[in-house]
MARLUMMI-507192 format. One record per residue (C-alpha): residue number from 1; chain; x, z, y. Coordinates in steps of 0.1 Angstrom, whole numbers. Example, Ala and Ser with C-alpha at 12.3 -4.5 7.8 and 13.67 -1.06 7.14 Angstrom:
   seq   mol      px      pz      py
     1     A     123      78     -45
     2     A     137      71     -11
//
This chain:
   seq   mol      px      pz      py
     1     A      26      64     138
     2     A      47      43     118
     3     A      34      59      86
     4     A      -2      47      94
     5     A      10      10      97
     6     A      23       7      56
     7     A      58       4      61
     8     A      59      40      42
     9     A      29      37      17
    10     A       1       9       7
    11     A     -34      12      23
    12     A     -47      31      -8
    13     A     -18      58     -11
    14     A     -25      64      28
    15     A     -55      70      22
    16     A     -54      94      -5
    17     A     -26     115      17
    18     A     -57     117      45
    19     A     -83     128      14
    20     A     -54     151      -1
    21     A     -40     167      34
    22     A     -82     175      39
    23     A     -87     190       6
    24     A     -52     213      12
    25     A     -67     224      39
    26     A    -102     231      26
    27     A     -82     249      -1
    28     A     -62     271      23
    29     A     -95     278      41
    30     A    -109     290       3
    31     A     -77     310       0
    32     A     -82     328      30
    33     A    -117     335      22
    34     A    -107     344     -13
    35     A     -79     372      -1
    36     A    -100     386      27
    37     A    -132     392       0
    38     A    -100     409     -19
    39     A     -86     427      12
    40     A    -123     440      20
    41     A    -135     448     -17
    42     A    -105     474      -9
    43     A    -117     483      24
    44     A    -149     487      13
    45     A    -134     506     -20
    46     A    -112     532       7
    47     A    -142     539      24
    48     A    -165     550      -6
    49     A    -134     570     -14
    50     A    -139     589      16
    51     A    -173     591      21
    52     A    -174     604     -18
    53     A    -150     629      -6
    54     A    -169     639      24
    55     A    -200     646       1
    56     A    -178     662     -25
    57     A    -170     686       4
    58     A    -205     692      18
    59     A    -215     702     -16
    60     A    -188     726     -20
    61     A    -193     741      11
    62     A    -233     740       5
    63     A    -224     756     -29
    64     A    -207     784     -20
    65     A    -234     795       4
    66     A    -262     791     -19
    67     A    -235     813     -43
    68     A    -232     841     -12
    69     A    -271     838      -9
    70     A    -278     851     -44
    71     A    -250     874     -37
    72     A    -271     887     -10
    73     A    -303     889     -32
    74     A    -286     907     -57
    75     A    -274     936     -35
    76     A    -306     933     -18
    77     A    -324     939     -49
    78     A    -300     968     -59
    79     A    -302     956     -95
    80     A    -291     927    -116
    81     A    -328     905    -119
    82     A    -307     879     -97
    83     A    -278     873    -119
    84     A    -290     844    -136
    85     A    -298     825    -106
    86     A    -263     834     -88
    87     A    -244     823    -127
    88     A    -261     787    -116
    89     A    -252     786     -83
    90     A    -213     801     -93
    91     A    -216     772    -122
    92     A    -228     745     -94
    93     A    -199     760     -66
    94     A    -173     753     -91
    95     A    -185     721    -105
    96     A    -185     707     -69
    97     A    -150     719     -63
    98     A    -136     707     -93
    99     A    -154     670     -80
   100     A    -140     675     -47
   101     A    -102     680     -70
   102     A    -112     644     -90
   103     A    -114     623     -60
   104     A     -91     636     -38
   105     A     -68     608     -18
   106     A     -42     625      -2
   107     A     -21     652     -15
   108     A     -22     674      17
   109     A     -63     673       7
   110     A     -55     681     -32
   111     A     -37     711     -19
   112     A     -67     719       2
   113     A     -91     712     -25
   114     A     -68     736     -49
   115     A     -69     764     -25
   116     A    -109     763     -18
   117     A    -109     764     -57
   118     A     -88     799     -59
   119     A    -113     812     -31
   120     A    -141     802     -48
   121     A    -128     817     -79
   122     A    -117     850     -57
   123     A    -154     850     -42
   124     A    -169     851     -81
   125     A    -142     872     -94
   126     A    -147     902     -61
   127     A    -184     896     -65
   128     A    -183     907    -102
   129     A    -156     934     -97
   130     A    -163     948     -68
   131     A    -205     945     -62
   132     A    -223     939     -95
   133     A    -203     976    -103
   134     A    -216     994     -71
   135     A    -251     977     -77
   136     A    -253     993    -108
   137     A    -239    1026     -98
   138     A    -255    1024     -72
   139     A    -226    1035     -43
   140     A    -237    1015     -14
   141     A    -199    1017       4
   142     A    -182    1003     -25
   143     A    -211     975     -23
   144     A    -210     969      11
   145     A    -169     969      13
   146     A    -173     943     -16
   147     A    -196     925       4
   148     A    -175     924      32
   149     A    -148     909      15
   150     A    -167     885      -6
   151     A    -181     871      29
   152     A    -147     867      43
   153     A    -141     844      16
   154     A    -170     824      15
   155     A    -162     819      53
   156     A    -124     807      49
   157     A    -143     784      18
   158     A    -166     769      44
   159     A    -145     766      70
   160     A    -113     747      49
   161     A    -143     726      35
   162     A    -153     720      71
   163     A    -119     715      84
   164     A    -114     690      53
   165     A    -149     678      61
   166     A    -141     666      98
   167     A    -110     649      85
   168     A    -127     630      60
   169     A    -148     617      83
   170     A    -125     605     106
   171     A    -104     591      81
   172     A    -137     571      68
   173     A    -143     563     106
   174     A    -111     547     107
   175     A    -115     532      73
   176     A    -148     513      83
   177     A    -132     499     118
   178     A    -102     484      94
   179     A    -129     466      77
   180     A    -147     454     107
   181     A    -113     440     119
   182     A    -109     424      85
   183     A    -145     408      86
   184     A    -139     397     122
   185     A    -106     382     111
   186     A    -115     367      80
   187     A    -146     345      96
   188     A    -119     336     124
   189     A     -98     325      96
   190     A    -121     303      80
   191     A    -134     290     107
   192     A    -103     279     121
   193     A     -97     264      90
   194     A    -126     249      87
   195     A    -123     238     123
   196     A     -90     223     114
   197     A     -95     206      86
   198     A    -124     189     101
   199     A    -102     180     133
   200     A     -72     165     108
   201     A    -100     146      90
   202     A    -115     134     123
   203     A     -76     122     135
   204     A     -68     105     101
   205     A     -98      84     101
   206     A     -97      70     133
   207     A     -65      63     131
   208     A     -68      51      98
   209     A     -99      31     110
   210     A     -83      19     144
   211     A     -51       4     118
   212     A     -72     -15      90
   213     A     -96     -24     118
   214     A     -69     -46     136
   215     A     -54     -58     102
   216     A     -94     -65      91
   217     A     -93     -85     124
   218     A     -60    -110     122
   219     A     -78    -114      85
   220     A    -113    -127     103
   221     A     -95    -146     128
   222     A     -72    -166     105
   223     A    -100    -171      79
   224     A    -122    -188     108
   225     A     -96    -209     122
   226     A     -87    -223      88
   227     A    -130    -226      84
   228     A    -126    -244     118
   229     A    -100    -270      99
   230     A     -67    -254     111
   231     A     -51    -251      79
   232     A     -18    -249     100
   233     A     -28    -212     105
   234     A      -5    -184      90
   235     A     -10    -147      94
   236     A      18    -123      96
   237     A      14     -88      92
   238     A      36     -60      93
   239     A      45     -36      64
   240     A      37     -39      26
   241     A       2     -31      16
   242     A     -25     -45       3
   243     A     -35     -61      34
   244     A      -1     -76      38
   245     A      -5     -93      -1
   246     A     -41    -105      15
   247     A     -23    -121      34
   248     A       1    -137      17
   249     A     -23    -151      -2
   250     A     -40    -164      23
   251     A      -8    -183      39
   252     A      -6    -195       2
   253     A     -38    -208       2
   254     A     -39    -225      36
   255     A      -8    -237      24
   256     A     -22    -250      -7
   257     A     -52    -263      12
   258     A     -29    -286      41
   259     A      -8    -301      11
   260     A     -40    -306     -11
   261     A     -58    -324      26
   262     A     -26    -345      28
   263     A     -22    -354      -3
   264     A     -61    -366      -3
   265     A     -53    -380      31
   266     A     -25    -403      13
   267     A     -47    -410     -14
   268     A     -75    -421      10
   269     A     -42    -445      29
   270     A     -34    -458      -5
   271     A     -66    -467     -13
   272     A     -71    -485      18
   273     A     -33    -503      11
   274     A     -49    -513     -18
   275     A     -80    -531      -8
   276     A     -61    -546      21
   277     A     -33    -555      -5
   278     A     -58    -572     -30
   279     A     -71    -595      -1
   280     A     -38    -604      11
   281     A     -20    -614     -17
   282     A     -48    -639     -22
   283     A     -55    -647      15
   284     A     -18    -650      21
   285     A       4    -656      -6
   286     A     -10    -691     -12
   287     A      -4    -700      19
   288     A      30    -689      19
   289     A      41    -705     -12
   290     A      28    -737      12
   291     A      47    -731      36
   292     A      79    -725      18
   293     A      75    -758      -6
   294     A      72    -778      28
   295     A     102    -763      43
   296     A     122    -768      16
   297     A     111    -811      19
   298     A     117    -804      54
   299     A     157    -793      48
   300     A     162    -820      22
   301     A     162    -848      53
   302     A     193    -843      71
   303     A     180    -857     103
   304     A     158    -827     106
   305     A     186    -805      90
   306     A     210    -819     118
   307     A     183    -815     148
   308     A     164    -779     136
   309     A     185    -768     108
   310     A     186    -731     124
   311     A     151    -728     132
   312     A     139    -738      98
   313     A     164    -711      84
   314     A     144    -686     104
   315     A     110    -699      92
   316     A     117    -693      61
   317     A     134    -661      64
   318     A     105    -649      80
   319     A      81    -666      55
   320     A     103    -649      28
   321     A      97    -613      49
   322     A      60    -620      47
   323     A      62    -625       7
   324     A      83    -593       6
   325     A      57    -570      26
   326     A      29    -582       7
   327     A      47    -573     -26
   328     A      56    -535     -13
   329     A      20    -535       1
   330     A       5    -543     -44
   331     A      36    -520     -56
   332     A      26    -488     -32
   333     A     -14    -499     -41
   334     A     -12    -500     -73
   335     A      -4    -470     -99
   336     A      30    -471    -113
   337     A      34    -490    -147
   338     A      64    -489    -168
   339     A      74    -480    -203
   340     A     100    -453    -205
   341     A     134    -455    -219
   342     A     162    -432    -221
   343     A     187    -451    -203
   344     A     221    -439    -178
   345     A     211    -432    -141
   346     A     245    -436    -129
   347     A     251    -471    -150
   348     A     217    -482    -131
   349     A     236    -471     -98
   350     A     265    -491    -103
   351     A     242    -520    -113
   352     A     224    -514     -81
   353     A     253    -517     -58
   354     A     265    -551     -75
   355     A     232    -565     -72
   356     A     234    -558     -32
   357     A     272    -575     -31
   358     A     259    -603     -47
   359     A     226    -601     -19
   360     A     257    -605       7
   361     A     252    -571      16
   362     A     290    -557      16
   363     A     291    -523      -9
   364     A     327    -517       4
   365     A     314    -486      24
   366     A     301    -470      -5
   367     A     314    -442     -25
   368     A     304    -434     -62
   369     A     304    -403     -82
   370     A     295    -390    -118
   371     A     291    -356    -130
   372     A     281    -348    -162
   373     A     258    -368    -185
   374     A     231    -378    -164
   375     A     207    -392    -189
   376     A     170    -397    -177
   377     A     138    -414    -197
   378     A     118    -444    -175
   379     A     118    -476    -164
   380     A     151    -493    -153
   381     A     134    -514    -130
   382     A     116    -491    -109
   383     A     143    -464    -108
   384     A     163    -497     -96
   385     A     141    -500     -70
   386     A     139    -466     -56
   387     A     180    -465     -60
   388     A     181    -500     -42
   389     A     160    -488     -13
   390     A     176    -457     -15
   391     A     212    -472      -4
   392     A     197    -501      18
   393     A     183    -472      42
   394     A     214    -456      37
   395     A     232    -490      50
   396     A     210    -496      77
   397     A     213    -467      94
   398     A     249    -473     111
   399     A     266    -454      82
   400     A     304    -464      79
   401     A     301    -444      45
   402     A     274    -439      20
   403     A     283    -413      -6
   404     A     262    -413     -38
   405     A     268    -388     -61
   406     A     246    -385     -97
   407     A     249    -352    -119
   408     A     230    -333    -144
   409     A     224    -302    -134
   410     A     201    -270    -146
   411     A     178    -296    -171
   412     A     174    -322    -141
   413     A     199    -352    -131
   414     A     203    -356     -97
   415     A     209    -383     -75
   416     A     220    -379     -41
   417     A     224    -404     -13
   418     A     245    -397      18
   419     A     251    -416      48
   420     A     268    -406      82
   421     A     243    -426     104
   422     A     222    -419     134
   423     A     197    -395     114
   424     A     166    -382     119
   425     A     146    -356     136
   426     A     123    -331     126
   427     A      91    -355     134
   428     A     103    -384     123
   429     A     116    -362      88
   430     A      79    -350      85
   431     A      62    -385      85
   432     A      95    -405      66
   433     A      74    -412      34
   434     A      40    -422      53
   435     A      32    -454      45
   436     A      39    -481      74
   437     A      59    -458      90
   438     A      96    -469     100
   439     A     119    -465     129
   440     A     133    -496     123
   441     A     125    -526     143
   442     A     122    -552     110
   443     A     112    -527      88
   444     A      78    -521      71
   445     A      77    -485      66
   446     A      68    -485      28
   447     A     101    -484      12
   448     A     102    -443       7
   449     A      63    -443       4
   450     A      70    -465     -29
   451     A     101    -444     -36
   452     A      83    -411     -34
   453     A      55    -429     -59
   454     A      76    -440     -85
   455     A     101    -408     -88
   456     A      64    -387     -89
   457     A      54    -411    -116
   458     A      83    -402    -133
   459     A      81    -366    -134
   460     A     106    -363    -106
   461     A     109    -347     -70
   462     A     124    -363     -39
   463     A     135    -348      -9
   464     A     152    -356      28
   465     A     179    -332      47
   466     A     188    -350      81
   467     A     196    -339     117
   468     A     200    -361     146
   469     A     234    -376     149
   470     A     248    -359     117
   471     A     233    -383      91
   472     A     213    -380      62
   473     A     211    -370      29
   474     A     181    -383       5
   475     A     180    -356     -30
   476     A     163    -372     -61
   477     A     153    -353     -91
   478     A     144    -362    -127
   479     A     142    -344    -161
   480     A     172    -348    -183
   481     A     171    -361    -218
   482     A     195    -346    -243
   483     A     216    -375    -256
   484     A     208    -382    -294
   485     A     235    -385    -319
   486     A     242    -421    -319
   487     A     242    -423    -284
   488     A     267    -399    -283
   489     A     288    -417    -306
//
């Protein structure tokens, strides 16, 4: 039944092969009833033939007796007041044998036929030679020979008429139990057709039934579990048809609906970054800048220097770390502003790496590479940022080698950041640009989330292929701008 489960034919063509394989059949069933009305029409035709014939032949051999009767009469009589009488029946005797010549169907009957015509004509001819002479002489032995032999015709007369008779009707016997076989087979015919055409019908719609019935049901069930909030659900169905584009459109949509839920979900996180943002950059900021301005009295006496020089180092480390999450926390709440600017993303690279050797952070490890002109339009500082966080992950993930590579490529310029560190897994790839989420034990988990932000502002896509233990590599994405003239020159 591989046919029935549209790896042959969509849903539509299958079911117009049913609806055309039962009309074929209904048409065979017409055909049969149309030849057997044929095939009977000439049964029927044979067996007027005969039973035409079979008249023709009583008539003849009624004819000639009616002849032989005014025969009779006339010699009776002993004069000629019966002539006219016998002339109509002699007219009537050969009129019915000439009929009985017309319609004749076999040519062993048109001999017979001829040679009851000769004795007919021998019967008239002896009659009128022989008798009507001797009436009118009036020798009685001439009439009564004549008679003799005029009867002995009109006897072989009847009896080849009989003899043709008797075979006439057994040929018109035979002829009418061909047509009952015809009639018998022809409603067998089309009733088996009939019969069959209905059972074919019956077998194509339940199985065609019983196949869009199960598709019909994957359908309902993955339609209620995404209504239940499973937008994870995909269906998969086997073949091309129209059910299998249903559901690819459905996987599209539940598709569309999960990314449209998590990008409200983010939205809704953001939002909450924000107001959480705006009251600590007040709440904690001041404070901070406190803090700091005292520590910094505190270093200037070198008595305190001497005894807690260390721990005041790490106070205001940490008091810097504060400062720093509260500034990712307003960047990642607030929507990207900057004014855009053609400018080179692989100059902005190189700028970015000598601004983390002068941080103390050693760029020895790291490999740069320019293909093509990679010329983008936005903001130098942002894109700095993103490339800055880009190659401190990169560095803090136990890479001896960071290869970063920017190219134009297909109307985009690319920039892509590869380290050989610990990399990631598939759960931790999933979540890598949620906000506040980091697997590092200093780290505040918003340094991709603000990545992701700014290369979206910017028209761009960003991307992550890692594995565990075989490093990873972070793909960035931005629309090219052509190089005008003057910059060119």
């Amino acid at each position: 039944m591989k046919w029935f489960h549209g790896t042959v034919a969509s849903t539509s063509a299958r079911l117009t092969a049913a609806f055309m394989a039962v009309l074929a059949l209904f048409g065979v069933a017409l055909w049969v009833a149309l030849s057997t009305f044929e095939q009977l029409a000439t049964a029927e035709a044979e067996v007027a033939a005969f039973e035409d014939a079979k008249h023709a032949g009583h008539s003849v051999a009624a004819a000639i007796r009616e002849q032989y009767i005014h025969q009779a009469h006339t010699i009776i009589a002993g004069d000629r007041s019966h002539l006219d009488h016998y002339e109509q029946a002699a007219r009537n005797t050969r009129a019915a044998t000439r009929r009985l010549q017309d319609i004749a169907q076999r040519e062993d009957h048109l001999q017979r036929t001829l040679k009851i015509a000769r004795l007919v004509a021998a019967v008239d001819d002896a009659f009128k030679t022989r008798i009507v002479p001797g009436v009118d002489a009036g020798d009685r032995p001439a009439v009564q020979r004549g008679h003799e032999a005029v009867e002995r015709l009109v006897d072989q007369v009847v009896a080849l008429s009989e003899g043709l008779n008797r075979e006439l009707e057994r040929f018109s016997m035979e002829a009418r139990e061909r047509e009952r076989g015809m009639r018998e087979r022809a409603r067998l015919a089309f009733i088996g057709c009939f019969v069959l055409a209905i059972a074919v019908a019956g077998i194509l719609g339940f199985v065609m039934i019983r196949s869009i019935r199960g598709r019909l049901g994957r359908l309902r069930e993955g339609a209620f579990n995404v209504a239940t909030g499973d937008l994870t659900t995909r269906i998969e169905l086997e073949g091309r048809d129209e059910f299998t584009d249903l559901a690819e459109a459905f996987n599209q949509m539940a598709s569309e609906l999960r990314n449209h839920q998590d990008a409200a979900v983010k939205a809704q996180k953001l939002a909450t970054v924000g107001q959480v943002a705006a009251g600590v950059a007040h709440e904690i900021n001041n404070p901070l800048g406190v803090i700091l301005g005292y520590l910094k009295l505190l270093r200037k006496n070198p008595e305190l220097e001497k005894l807690a020089g260390a721990e005041l180092r790490i106070v205001e480390d940490e008091a810097h770390q504060c400062q720093r999450i509260v500034r990712e926390l307003l960047d990642l709440a607030r929507p990207p502003q900057f004014e855009r600017a053609p400018l080179d993303l692989f100059e902005l690279v190189q700028d970015s790496v000598e601004r983390l050797g002068e941080l103390g952070t050693v760029p020895g490890g790291i490999a740069l590479d320019c293909r093509g002109t990679p010329l983008v339009r936005g903001d130098a500082t942002q894109l700095r940022e993103v490339v800055a966080n880009l190659l401190t992950n990169a560095l803090e993930a136990g890479s001896e080698r960071v290869e970063v590579c920017v190219e134009a490529c297909n109307g985009s310029v690319c920039l892509e950041v590869a380290d050989t560190g610990s990399g990631m897994d598939g759960s931790v790839r999933e979540h890598a640009f949620d906000p506040f989420f980091t697997t590092k034990p200093r780290g505040t988990g918003l340094g991709l989330a603000i990545s992701q932000a700014i290369v979206h502002a910017h028209g761009g896509e960003i991307a992550i292929d890692s594995a565990v233990n075989e490093g990873t590599r972070i793909r960035v994405e931005l629309p090219a701008v052509a190089r005008s003239p003057e910059a060119r020159a």
